[in-house]
C-alpha positions in Angstrom: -69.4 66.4 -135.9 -68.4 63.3 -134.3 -69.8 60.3 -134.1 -71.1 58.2 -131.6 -68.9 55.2 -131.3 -70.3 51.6 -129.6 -67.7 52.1 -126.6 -64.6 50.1 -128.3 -62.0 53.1 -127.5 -62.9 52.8 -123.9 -61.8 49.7 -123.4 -58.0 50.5 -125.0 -58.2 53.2 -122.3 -59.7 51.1 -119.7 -56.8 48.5 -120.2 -53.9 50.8 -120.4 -55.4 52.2 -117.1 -55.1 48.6 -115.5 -51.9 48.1 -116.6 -50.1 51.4 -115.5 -51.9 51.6 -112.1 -49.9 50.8 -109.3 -50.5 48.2 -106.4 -48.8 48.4 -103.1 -49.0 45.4 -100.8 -49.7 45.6 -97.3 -45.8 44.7 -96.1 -45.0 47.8 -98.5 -47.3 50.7 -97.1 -46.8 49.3 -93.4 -42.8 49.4 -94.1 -43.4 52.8 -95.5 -45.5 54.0 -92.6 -42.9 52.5 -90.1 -40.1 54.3 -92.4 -42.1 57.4 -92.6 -42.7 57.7 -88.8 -39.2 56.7 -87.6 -38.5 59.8 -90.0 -40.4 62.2 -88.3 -39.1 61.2 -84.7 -35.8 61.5 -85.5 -36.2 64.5 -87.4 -37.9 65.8 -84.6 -35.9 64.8 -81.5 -35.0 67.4 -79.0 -31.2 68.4 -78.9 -29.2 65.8 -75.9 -29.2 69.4 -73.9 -32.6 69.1 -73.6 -33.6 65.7 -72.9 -35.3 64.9 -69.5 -33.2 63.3 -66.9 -34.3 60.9 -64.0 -35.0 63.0 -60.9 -32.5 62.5 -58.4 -33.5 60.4 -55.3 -32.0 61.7 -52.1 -30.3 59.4 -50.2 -32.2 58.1 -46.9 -29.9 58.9 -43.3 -28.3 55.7 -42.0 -28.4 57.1 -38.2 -31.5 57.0 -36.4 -30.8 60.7 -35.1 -31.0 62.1 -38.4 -34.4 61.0 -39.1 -37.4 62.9 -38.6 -39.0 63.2 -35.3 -41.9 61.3 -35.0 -45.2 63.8 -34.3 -46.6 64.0 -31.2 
């Protein structure tokens, strides 16, 4: 059977788990988020075929005879 020990392995462990955990700053995940989302738009941009154009404005008539009648 084994033995119970007083807890001195788990502080190796403990310490080795410190050591090899990783930290991220905050520049780091925000760059990666702003990386990761840039990504994703330009992964998921439609085709130039089917982007949305402007709607063309018709030109207004110059000549007043062109216009609209007023409504009576």
């Amino acid at each position: 059977m084994r033995k119970s020990t007083s807890g001195e392995h788990r502080s190796g462990i403990d310490e080795f788990a410190e050591e090899s955990m990783l930290i991220y700053s905050t520049s780091s995940v925000q760059a990666e988020v702003k990386y990761r989302q840039d990504r994703i738009k330009r992964d998921f941009q439609r085709p130039f075929w089917f982007w949305r154009k402007p709607r063309p404005v018709a030109p207004a008539p110059h000549a007043p005879e062109l216009r609209a009648r007023p409504a009576m």
